[in-house]
C-alpha positions in Angstrom: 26.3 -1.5 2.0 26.1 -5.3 2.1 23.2 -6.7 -0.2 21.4 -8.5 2.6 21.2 -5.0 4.7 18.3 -3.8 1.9 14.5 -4.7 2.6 12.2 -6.2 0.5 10.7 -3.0 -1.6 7.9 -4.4 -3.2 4.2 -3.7 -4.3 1.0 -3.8 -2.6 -2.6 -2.5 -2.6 -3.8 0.3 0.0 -7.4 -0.1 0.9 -8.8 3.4 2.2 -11.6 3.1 5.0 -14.2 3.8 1.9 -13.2 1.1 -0.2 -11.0 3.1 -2.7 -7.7 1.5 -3.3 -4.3 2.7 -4.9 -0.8 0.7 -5.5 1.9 1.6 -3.8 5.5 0.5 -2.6 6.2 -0.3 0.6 8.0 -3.0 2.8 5.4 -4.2 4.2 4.5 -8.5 4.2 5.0 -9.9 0.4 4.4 -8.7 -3.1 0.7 -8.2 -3.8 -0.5 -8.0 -0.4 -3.4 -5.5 0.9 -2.9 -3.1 3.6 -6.7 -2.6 4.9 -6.9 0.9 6.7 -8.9 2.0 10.1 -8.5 5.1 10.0 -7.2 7.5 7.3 -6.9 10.8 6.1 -10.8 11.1 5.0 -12.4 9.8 8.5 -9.6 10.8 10.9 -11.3 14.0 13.1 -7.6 15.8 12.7 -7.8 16.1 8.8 -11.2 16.6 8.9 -11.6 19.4 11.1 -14.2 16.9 13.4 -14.8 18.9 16.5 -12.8 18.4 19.8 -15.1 17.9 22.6 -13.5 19.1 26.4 -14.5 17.5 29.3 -14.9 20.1 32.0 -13.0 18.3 35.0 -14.0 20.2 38.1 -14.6 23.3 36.5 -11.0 24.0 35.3 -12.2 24.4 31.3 -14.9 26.9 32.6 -12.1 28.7 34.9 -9.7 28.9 32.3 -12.5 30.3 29.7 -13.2 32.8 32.6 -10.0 33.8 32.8 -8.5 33.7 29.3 -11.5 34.1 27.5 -11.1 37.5 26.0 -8.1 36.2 23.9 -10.4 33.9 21.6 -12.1 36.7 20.8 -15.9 35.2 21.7 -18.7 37.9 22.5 -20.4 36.9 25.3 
């Protein structure tokens, strides 16, 4: 592979949404920049197990719960 096809693998600082920071490598801007997270694996709902709220849309959750219900195994 020619030289110039490789990206710049450098070093930069990961800041987590509560403040904690690690060192990794990455391509991303120059060497010694921070990355500054929104959203990461402790505050995203899907790693923590947040709960999933369902709007009912003209009944169709509470028709399909009807329906289906028996199969989540819920006692009325």
């Amino acid at each position: 592979m020619k030289p110039e096809g490789h990206p710049d693998y450098h070093f930069i600082t990961v800041v987590m949404t509560d403040g904690t920071t690690y060192k990794t490598r990455s391509t991303y801007a120059k060497e010694g920049a921070t990355l500054n997270l929104d959203i990461d694996s402790k505050s995203h709902p899907a790693y923590t197990g947040g709960q999933q709220t369902l709007l009912d849309r003209g009944g169709r959750v509470s028709r399909f719960n009807d329906k289906f219900g028996g199969f989540l195994g819920k006692k009325k």
